[in-house]
C-alpha positions as CSV (number, residue, x, y, z in Angstrom):
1,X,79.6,-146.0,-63.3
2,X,79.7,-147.0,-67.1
3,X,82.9,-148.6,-68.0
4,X,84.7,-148.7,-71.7
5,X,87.5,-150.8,-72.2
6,X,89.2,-149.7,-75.3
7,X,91.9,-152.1,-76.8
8,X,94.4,-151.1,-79.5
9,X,96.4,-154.3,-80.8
10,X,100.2,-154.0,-81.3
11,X,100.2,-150.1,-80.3
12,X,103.5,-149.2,-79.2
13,X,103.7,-147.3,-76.3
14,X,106.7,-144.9,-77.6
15,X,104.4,-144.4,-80.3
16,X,101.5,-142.4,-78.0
17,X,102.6,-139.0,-78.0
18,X,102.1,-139.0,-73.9
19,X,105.4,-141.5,-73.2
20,X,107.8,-140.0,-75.7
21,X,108.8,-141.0,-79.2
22,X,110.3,-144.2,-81.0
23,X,113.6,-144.2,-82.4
24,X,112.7,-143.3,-85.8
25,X,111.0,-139.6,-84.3
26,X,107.6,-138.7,-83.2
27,X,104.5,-140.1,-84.4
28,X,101.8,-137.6,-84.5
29,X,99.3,-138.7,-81.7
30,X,97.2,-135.6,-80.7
31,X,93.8,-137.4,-79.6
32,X,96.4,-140.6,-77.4
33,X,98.1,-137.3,-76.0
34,X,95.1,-134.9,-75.1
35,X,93.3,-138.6,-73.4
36,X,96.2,-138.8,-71.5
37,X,96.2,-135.1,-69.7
38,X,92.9,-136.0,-68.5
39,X,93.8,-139.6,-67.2
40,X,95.8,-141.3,-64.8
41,X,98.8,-142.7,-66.9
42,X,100.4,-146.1,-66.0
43,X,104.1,-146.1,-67.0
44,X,105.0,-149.4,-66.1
45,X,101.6,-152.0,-67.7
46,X,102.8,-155.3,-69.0
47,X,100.8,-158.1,-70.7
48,X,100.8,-161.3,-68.2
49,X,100.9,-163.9,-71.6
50,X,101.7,-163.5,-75.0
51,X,100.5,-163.0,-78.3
52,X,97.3,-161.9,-79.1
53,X,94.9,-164.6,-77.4
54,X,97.0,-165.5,-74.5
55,X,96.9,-161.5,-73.6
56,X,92.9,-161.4,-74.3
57,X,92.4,-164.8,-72.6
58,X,94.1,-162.7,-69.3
59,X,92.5,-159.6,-70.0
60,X,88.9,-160.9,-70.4
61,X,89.4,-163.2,-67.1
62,X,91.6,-161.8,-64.9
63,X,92.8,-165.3,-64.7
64,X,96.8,-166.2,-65.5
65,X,96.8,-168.3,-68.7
66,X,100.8,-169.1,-67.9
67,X,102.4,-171.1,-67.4
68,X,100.5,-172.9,-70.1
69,X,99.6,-176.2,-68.5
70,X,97.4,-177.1,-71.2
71,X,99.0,-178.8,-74.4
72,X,95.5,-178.9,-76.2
73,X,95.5,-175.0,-78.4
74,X,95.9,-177.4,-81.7
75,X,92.3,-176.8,-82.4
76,X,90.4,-177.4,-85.5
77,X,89.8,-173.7,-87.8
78,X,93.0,-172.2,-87.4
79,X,96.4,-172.3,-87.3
80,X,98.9,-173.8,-84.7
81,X,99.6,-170.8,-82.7
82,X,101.2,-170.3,-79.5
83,X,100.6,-171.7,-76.1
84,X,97.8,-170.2,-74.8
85,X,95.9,-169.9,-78.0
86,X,92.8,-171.4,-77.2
87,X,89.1,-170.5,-76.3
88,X,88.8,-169.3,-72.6
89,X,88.2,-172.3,-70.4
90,X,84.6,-172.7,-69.8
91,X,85.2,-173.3,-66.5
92,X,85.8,-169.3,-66.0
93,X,84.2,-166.9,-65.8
94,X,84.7,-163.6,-68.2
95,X,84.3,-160.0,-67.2
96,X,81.6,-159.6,-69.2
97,X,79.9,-162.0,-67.7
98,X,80.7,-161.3,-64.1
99,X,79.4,-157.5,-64.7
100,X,76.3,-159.0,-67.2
101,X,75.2,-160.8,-64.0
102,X,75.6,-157.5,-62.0
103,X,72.7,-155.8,-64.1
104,X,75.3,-154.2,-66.4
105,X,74.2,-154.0,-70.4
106,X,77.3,-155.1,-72.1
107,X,78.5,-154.9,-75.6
108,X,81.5,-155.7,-77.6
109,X,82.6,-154.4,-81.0
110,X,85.9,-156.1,-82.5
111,X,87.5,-156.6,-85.8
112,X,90.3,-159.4,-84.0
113,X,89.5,-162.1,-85.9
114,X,91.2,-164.3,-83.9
115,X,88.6,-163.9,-81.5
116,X,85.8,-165.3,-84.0
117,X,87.6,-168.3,-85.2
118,X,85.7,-171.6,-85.0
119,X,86.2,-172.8,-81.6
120,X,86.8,-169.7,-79.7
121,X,84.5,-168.4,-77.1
122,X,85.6,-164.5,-76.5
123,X,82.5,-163.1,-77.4
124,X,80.7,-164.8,-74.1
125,X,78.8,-162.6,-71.6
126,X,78.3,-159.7,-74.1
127,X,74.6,-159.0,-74.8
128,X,75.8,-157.5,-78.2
129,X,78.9,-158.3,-79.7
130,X,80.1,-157.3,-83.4
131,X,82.3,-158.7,-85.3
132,X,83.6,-156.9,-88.1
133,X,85.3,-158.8,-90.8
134,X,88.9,-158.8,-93.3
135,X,91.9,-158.6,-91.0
136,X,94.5,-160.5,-92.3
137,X,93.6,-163.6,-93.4
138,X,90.0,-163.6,-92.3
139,X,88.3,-165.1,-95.2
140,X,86.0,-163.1,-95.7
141,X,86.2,-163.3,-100.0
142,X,87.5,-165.6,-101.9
143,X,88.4,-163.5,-105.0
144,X,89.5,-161.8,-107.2
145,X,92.9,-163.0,-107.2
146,X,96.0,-160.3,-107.4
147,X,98.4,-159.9,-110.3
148,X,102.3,-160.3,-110.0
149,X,102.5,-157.2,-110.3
150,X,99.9,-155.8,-107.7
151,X,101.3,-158.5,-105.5
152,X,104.8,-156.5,-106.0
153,X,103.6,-153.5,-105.2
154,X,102.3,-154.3,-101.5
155,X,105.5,-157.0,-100.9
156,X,108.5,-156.9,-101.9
157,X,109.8,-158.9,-104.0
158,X,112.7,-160.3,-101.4
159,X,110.2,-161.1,-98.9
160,X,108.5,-163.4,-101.2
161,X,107.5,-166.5,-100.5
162,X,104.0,-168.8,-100.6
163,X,103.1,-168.2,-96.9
164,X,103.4,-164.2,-97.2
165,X,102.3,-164.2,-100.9
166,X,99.2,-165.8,-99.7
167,X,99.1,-163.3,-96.8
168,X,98.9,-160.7,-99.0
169,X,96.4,-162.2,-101.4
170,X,94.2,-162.2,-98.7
171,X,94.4,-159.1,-96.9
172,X,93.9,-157.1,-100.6
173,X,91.5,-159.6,-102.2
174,X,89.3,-157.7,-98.2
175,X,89.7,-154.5,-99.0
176,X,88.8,-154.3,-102.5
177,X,85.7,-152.5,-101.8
178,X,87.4,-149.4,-100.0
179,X,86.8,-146.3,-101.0
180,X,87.3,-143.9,-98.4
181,X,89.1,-143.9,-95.3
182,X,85.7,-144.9,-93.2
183,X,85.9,-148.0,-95.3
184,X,89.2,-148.7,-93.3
185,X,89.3,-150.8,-90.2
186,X,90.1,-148.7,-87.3
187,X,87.3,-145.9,-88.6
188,X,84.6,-149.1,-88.8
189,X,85.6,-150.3,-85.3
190,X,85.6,-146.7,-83.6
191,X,82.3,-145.5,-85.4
192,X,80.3,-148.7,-84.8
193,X,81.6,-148.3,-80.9
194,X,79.7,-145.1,-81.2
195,X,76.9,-146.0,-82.6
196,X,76.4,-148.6,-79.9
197,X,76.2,-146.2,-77.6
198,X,74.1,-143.8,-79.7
199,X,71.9,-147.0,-79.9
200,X,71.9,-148.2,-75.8
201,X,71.3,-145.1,-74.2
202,X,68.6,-146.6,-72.2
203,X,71.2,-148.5,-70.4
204,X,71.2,-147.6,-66.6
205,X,74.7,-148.8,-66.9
206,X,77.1,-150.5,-69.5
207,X,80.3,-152.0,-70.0
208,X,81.9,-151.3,-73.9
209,X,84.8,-153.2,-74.8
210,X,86.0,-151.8,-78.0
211,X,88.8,-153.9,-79.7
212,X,90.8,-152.3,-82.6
213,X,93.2,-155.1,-84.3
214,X,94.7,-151.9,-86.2
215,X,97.8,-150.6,-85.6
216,X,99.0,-154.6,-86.3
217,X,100.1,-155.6,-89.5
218,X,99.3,-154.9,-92.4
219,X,99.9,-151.4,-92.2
220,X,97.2,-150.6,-94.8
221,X,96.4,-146.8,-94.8
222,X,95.0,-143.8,-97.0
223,X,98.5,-142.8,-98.5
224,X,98.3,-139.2,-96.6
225,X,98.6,-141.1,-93.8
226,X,101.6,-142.3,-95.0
227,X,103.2,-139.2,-96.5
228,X,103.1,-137.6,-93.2
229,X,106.1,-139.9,-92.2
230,X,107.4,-140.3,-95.9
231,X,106.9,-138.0,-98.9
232,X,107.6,-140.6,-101.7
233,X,105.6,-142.3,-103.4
234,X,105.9,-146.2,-104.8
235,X,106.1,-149.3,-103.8
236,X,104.1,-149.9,-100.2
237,X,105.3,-152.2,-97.7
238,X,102.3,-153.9,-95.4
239,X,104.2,-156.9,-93.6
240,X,106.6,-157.3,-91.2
241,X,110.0,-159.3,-92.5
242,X,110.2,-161.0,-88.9
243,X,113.9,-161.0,-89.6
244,X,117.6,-159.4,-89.1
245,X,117.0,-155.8,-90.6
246,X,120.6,-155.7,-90.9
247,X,120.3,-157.9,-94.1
248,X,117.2,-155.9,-95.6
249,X,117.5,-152.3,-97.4
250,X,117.0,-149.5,-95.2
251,X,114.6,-148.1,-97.4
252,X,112.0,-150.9,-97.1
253,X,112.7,-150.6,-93.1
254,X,111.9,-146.8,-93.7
255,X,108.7,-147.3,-95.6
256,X,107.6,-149.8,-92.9
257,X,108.0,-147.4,-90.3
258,X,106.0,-144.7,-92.3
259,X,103.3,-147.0,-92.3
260,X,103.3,-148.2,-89.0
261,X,103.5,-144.8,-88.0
262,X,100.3,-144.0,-90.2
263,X,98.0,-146.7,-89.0
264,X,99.1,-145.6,-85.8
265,X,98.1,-141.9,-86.5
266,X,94.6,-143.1,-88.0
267,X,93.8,-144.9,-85.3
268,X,94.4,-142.0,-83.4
269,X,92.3,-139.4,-85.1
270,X,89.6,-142.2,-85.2
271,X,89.6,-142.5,-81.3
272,X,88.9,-138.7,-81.2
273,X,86.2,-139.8,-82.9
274,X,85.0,-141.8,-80.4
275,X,85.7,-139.9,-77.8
276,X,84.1,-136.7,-78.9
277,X,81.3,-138.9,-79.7
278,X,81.0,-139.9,-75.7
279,X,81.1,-135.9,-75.3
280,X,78.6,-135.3,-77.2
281,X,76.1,-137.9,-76.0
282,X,76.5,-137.0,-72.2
283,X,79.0,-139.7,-71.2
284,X,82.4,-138.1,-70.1
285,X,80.6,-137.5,-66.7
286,X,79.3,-140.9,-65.8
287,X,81.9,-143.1,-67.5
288,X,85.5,-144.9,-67.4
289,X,87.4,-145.0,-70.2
290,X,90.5,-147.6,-70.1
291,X,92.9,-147.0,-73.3
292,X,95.8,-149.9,-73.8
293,X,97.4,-152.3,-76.2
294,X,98.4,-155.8,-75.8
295,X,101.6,-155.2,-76.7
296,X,104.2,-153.3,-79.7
297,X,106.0,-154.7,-82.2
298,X,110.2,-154.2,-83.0
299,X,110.5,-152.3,-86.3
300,X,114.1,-151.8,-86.5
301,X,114.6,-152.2,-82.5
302,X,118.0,-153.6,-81.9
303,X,118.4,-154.9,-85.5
304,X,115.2,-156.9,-85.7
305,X,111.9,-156.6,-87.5
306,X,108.9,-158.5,-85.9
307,X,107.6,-159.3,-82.4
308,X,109.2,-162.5,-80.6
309,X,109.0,-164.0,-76.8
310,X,113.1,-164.6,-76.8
311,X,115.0,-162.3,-76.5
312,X,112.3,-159.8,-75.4
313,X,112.3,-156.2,-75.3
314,X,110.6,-153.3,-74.0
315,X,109.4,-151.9,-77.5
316,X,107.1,-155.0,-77.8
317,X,106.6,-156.0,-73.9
318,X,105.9,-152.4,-72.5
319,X,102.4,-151.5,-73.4
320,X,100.4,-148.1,-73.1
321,X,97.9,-147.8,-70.0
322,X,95.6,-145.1,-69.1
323,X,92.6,-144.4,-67.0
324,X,90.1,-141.6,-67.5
325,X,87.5,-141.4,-64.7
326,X,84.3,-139.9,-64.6
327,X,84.0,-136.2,-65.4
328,X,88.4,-136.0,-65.4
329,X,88.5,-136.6,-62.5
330,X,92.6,-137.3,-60.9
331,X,93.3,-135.8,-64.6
332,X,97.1,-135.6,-64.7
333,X,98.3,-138.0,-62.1
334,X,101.0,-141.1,-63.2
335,X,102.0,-143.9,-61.5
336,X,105.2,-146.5,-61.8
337,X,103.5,-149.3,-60.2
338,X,103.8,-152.7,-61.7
339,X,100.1,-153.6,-63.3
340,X,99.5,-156.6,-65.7
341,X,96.4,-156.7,-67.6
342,X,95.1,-159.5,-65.3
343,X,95.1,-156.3,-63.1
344,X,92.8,-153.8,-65.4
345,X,90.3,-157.2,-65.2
346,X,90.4,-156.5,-61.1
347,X,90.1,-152.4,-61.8
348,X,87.1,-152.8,-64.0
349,X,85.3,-155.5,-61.5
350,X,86.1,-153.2,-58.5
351,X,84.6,-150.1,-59.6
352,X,81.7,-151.7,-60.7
353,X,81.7,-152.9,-57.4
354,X,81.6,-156.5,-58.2
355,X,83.5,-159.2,-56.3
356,X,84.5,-161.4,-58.2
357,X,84.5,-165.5,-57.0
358,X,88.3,-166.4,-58.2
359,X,90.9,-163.9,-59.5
360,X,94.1,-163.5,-60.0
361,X,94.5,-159.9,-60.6
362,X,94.7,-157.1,-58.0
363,X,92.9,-153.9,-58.2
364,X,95.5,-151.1,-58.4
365,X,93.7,-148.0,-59.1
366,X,94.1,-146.8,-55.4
367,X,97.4,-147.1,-55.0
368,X,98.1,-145.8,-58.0
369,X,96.1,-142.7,-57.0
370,X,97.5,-142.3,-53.3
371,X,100.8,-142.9,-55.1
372,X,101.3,-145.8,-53.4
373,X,103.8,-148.9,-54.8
374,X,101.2,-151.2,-55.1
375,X,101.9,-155.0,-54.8
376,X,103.4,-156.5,-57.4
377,X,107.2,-156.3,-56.9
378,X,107.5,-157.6,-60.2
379,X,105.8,-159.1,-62.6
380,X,105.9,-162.0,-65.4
381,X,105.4,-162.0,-69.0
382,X,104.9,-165.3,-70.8
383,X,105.3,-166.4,-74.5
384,X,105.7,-169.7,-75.6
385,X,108.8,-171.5,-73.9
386,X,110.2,-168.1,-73.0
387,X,109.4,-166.3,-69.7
388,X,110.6,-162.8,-68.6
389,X,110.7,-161.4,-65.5
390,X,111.1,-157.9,-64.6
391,X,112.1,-155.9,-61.5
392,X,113.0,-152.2,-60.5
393,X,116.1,-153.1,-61.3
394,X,116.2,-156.6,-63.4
395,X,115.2,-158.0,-66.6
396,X,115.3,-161.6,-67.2
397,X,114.4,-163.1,-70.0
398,X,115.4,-167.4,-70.6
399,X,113.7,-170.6,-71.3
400,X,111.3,-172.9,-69.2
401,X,114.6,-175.2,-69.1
402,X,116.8,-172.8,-67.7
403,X,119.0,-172.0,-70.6
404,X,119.6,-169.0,-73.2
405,X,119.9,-167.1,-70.1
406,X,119.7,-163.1,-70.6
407,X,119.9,-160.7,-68.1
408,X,120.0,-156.7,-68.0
409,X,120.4,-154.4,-65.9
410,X,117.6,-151.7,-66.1
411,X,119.8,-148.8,-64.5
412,X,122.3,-149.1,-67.3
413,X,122.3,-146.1,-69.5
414,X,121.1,-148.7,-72.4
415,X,120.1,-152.1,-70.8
416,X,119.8,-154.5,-73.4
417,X,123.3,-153.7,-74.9
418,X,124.6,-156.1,-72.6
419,X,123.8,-159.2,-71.3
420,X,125.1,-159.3,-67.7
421,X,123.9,-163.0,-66.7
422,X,127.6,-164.3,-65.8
423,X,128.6,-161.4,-63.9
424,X,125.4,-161.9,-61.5
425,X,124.4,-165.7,-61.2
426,X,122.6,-165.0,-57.9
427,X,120.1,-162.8,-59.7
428,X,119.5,-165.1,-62.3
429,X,118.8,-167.7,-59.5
430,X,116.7,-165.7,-57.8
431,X,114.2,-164.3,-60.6
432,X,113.9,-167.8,-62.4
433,X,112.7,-169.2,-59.0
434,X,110.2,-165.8,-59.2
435,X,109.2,-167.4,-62.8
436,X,108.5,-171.1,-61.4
437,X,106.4,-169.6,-58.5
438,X,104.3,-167.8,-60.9
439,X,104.1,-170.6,-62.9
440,X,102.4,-171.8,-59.9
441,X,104.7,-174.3,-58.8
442,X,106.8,-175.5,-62.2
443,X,107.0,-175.6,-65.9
444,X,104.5,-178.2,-67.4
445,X,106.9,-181.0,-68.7
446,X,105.6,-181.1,-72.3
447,X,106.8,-177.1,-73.0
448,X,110.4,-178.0,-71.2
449,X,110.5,-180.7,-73.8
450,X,109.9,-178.6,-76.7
451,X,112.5,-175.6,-75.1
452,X,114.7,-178.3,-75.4
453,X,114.2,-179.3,-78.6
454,X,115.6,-176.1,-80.8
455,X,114.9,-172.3,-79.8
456,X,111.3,-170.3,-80.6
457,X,111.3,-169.2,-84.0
458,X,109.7,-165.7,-84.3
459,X,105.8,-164.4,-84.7
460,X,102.4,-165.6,-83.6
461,X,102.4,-169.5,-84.0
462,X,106.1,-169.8,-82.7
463,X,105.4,-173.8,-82.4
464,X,103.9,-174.3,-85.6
465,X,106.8,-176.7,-87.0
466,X,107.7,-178.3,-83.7
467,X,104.7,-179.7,-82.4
């Protein structure tokens, strides 16, 4: 069969209409939602490394990338970021490359930046790839410059410093040219997806990964999008604070959520798009389609703005996964097995019938289907110095050094309330000796040194002052 992997970064999974609604109310998601009816719907998908490269690094090898055994991701064209940010090792092998050997046509249309730094090698075993450029601080134009006052508009002026000033310089000085909502990212991504399909019909089969960096920050939208979560007009507010929202005005935490909640809703209408452009070419009866994020981002979640590897939390560690099969097939069907993305690697490489030479993810879409448990009895999520594990019943979240222990119960009627680590020392034992087998044996010394040295700070390059 064809296969589509499509990738929405930083998509909440509260936010898809299909697995409920985040605290602030619903986010209109009618093209997530109808996807889901005809799908199998994973309510239990976790990333197996964290942020944004670590995840693709496991997504696009099926390999674990914790427990970060490699000190070397200070490489030359970007910034310091967390461990795990680095190329994919060239000694593995990629999905891409895998199904590429198998006879399949395979093409990749992205806007992650990230990916396309010098020095990174995502775009390997793709006999197309696309990169489309502006996100953040691509630099993709060097001018002109904002005002003060245009500058106030997108950032507030208490959130003001040089590092988000320049942010924002950046992302506008991108998107001077937009005119219309096409002109937006999400749109670009989606539509070029399709026309690489419109274009590749000859293919006798294909594997699409579609990557969407949209819904992350900055939130930039068409202002309806907006206004369907907030009716006034003014000041916008693009970037995350990564900070106590207990200290910022509610009304800037409000605007932020109106447009998260946009770009969330465009990408949306934009993956109808896409899908009704599949419909229309023929493809719904011969293809897989696998919709999923990386992972969400806290907007207000328990007083914090931001996404962060300590303490963790399910609005940014529980991520969105679903499985449409050819012609709708098992339409309607959930499972609450554990599944990591190193495990949608395995799914696409066993139903394109391709074994692959070393793994380390497990195929799961039969037992999801015979409503089986599957094999994970829990699974680990890595970021930085900070693992978590989780259970049916346990989540654990510490250092690599055994300390800033936090525990919580998962029947509780609201888990992370409390941290219950004293009351069960035996559990804490037990899943920290979980995270050290995972890690394959141990912690690398050099990130138990830095634990040591002072907590993660918050966002992407958590190391960036320590290292």
């Amino acid at each position: 069969m064809n296969i589509i992997l499509v990738v929405f970064d930083t998509l909440r999974k509260d936010c898809v209409g299909a697995y409920g609604s985040p605290p602030w109310g619903k986010v209109q998601t009618p093209h997530f939602d109808a996807f889901a009816k005809q799908s199998l719907v994973m309510t239990r998908a976790f990333p197996e490394a964290l942020p944004t490269l670590p995840a693709r690094r496991a997504l696009y090898t099926g390999r674990r990338v914790y427990p970060f055994h490699n000190a070397d991701f200070r490489l030359k064209g970007d910034f310091v970021g967390a461990p795990g940010w680095g190329p994919i090792p060239e000694d593995q092998a990629t999905v891409a490359e895998m199904l590429q050997g198998a006879g399949y046509r395979t093409g990749l249309v992205s806007d992650v930046y990230h990916q396309f730094k010098p020095s990174k090698n995502f775009w390997r075993g793709f006999d197309q790839w696309m990169f489309l450029r502006g996100q953040e601080k691509d630099p993709q134009r060097s001018g002109p410059r904002l005002t003060q006052a245009q500058v106030d508009h997108w950032l507030p002026r208490e959130m003001q410093n040089e590092a988000t000033v320049s942010f924002i310089q950046q992302c506008i000085m991108n998107m001077h040219d937009r005119t219309k909502e096409e002109d937006y990212f999400a749109p670009r991504v989606l539509r070029e997806a399709a026309l690489w399909l419109e274009q590749n019909q000859d293919a006798e089969r294909f594997f699409l990964t579609v990557e969407s960096f949209d819904p992350h920050e900055p939130w930039l939208v068409p202002s309806y999008y907006r206004r369907m979560y907030l009716k006034e007009e003014g000041q916008e507010q693009v970037k995350s604070g990564y900070a106590d929202t207990t200290q910022i005005d509610r009304a800037l935490l409000t605007r932020t959520r109106a447009n998260y909640s946009g770009a969330v809703t465009l990408c949306d209408r934009w993956f109808g798009y896409f899908m009704e452009s599949l419909r229309v070419q023929g493809r719904l009866e011969d293809t897989m389609v696998i919709l999923m994020s990386d992972h969400g981002h806290s907007i207000g979640d328990r007083n914090y703005i931001g996404k962060r590897g300590y303490p963790s939390g399910r609005e940014v560690y529980d991520v969105p996964l679903m499985v449409r099969f050819p012609g709708g097939e098992h339409a309607g069907r959930r499972s609450d097995m554990f599944v990591q993305h190193i495990d949608v690697s395995a799914a696409i490489l066993d139903a394109a019938g391709v074994k692959p030479s070393e793994i380390d993810g497990r195929p799961f879409l039969d037992d999801a289907l015979a409503g089986r448990p599957g094999t994970r009895d829990h699974v680990t999520v890595a970021w930085g110095t900070a693992p978590t594990v989780i259970t049916d019943r346990w989540w654990l979240n510490c250092k690599v050094d055994g300390a800033g222990v936090l525990l919580h119960d998962l029947k509780a009627s609201d888990p992370f309330a409390r941290n219950v680590a004293r009351e069960n020392p035996d559990v804490v034992n037990e899943l920290f000796t979980l995270a050290k087998q995972d890690a394959k044996g141990g912690f690398p010394d050099w990130l138990i040194e830095v634990a040591r040295k002072q907590a993660d700070a918050p966002g992407c390059s958590d190391l960036a002052a320590r290292v």
